[in-house]
Each structure stands twice: as structure tokens, then as C-alpha cells.
C-alpha positions in Angstrom: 154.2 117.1 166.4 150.6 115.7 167.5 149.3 115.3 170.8 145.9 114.0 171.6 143.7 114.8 174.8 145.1 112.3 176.8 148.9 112.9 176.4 148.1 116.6 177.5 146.1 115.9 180.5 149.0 113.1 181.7 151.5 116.0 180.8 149.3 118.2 182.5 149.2 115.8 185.5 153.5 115.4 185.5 153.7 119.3 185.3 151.1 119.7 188.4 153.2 117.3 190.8 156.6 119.0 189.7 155.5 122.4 190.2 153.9 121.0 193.5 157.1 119.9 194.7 158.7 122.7 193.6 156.2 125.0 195.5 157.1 122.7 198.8 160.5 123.7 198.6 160.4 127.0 198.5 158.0 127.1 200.9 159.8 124.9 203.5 163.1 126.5 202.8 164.6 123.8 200.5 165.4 126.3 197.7 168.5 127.4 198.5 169.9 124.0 199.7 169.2 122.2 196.5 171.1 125.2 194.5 174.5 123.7 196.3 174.0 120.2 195.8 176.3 117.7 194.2 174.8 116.6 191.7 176.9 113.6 189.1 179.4 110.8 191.1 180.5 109.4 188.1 180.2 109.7 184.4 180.7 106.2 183.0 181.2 104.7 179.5 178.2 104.2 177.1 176.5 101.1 178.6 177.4 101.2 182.0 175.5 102.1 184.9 175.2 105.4 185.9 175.4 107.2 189.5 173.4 110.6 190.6 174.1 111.5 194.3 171.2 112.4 196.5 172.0 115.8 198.3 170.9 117.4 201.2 168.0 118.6 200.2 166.6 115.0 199.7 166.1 115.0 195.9 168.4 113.5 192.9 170.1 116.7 191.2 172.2 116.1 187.6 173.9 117.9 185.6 172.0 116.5 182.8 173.1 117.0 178.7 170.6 117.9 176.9 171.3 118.6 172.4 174.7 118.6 173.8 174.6 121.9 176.6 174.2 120.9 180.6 170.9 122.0 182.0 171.1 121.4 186.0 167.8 119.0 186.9 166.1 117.8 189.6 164.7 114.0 188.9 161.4 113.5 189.4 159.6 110.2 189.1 156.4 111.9 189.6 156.5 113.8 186.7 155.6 112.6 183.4 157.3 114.3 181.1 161.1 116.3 181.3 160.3 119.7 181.8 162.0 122.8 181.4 162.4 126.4 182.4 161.8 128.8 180.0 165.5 130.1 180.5 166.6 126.3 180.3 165.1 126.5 176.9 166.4 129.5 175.5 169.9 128.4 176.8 169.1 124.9 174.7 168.5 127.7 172.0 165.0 126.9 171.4 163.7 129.4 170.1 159.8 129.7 171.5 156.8 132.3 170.7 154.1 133.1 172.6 152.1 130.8 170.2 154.2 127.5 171.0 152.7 127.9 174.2 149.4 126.6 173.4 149.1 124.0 176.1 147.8 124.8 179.6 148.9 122.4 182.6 146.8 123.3 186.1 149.4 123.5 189.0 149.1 124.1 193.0 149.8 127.8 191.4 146.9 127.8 189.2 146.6 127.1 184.9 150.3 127.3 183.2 151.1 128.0 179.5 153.4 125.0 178.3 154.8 124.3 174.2 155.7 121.0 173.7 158.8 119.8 172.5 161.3 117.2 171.3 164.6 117.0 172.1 167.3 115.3 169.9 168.6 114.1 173.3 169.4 113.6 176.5 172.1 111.9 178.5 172.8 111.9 182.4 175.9 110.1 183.9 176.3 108.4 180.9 172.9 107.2 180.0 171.3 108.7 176.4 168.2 108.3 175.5 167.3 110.1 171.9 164.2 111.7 170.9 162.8 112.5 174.1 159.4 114.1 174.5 159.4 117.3 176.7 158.0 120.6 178.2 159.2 123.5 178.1 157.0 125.9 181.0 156.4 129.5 180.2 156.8 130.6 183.9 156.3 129.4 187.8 158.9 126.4 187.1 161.8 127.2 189.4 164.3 125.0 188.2 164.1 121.8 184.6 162.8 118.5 186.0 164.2 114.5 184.3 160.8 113.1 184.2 159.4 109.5 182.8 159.3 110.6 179.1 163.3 110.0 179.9 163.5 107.8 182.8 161.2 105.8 181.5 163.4 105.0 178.5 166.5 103.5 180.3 166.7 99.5 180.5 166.4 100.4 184.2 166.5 102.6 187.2 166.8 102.4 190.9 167.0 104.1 193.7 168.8 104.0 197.2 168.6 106.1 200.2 171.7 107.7 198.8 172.1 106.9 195.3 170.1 107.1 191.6 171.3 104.2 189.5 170.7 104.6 185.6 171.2 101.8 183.2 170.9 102.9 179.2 
């Protein structure tokens, strides 16, 4: 897998917002809340819309499936890329060495170690995308985020006060 400079600074950029956010959470308290949210209404058939509920907490949470395992996200427009934990990862069973890492992203938390990655793919309510590019962050990421290099792939997306609507 290539990337040049520019993919790694935007994927630098999209891990620097999500760990941001993150960061905000945990600062203002948000953590916990966003561990308890609900995170799929409904689960349609291949070609129909999607629906993730907004929780408490004010962000998007899905149960999303990733090479067929779930991997609890948090969607963020902001970010570029999908990112994941470490632990996310392993669970994925990508298997990672200290040399995959050989990206650094620069955070509100300082420089990060990421590895790139592809995915075979990724499906939330319903929606799949194949093939999609991805993160996987060697520490500081508190929870996996459904960033552009997946949203970005559905025919649409939209967003109400209380809803996430994906069309594949």
C-alpha cells in the first residue's frame, strides 16, 4: 500500500480532530455517557436507507461491521479517514508490529504512531462499502471513529437533530 505526503498529512489532519474530540469528552465528562448509548435503530436490507440514533452524549454511536466482527464507533465527519484503536484492531485480528506504525499523526496530545490499513469492509445499518482505507492508532484513541474514507463512499448521508441516515 502507497501513500504519498499528502494523503498522510489529510490523515494526519482527520486523526487530530478525532483525537480532539475525543480529548473534549473526557475532559467535559462525556466519556462515560457515550459508553451507554444506543447506538443502531434499524438494520435494513442491502439498498435501503440506514438509521444510527444520536445518544445523549450528542454524537452518532454504531455498532459498525467491520471484516465481518462489530467494533462499537463513534461517526465523525471531521475525520478523514476510519480509525481505530489498537485493541479494535487486534480484535479485527490484524495483526500489527511496531514497524506498521510508521506514520505519525500530531494530535491536541502531541505526535501519534499510526499503520495504515485496508479493510475488506465495512457495513453500518445496512450500508457496505468495500475496500475502505483506515487507521489503526497505536495509543491515546479512546474509542474507533466511521470517518470520510467510509462515509464518504455511500450514495448519501444526512443528518437530523436526532437521526444519521445512510444510503449505500
Amino acid at each position: 500500500m502507497r501513500f504519498d505526503l499528502s494523503s498522510a498529512a489529510v490523515m494526519a489532519l482527520a486523526v487530530a480532530s478525532a483525537l480532539t474530540t475525543a480529548w473534549w469528552m473526557d475532559q467535559a465528562g462525556l466519556r462515560g455517557q457515550a459508553q451507554a448509548a444506543v447506538p443502531v435503530a434499524s438494520t435494513p436490507a442491502t439498498g435501503s436507507p440506514g438509521q444510527v440514533l444520536r445518544a445523549a452524549d450528542g454524537h452518532y454511536w454504531a455498532e459498525a461491521v467491520i471484516d465481518g466482527r462489530a467494533v462499537r464507533v463513534m461517526v465523525d465527519t471531521g475525520a478523514s479517514v476510519v480509525a481505530l484503536t489498537r485493541e479494535d484492531a487486534a480484535r479485527l485480528g490484524l495483526k500489527l508490529t511496531s514497524e506498521d506504525f510508521s506514520g505519525t499523526v500530531v494530535t491536541a496530545s502531541g505526535p501519534v504512531r499510526a499503520a495504515p490499513v485496508r479493510l475488506r469492509a465495512v457495513a453500518v445499518a445496512g450500508a457496505r462499502v468495500a475496500a475502505v482505507e483506515a487507521l489503526v492508532v497505536e495509543q491515546g484513541l479512546p474509542h474507533s471513529l466511521l470517518g470520510m474514507s467510509y462515509l464518504g463512499r455511500l450514495s448519501s448521508f444526512s443528518a437530523t437533530p436526532a437521526e444519521l441516515t445512510l444510503r449505500p
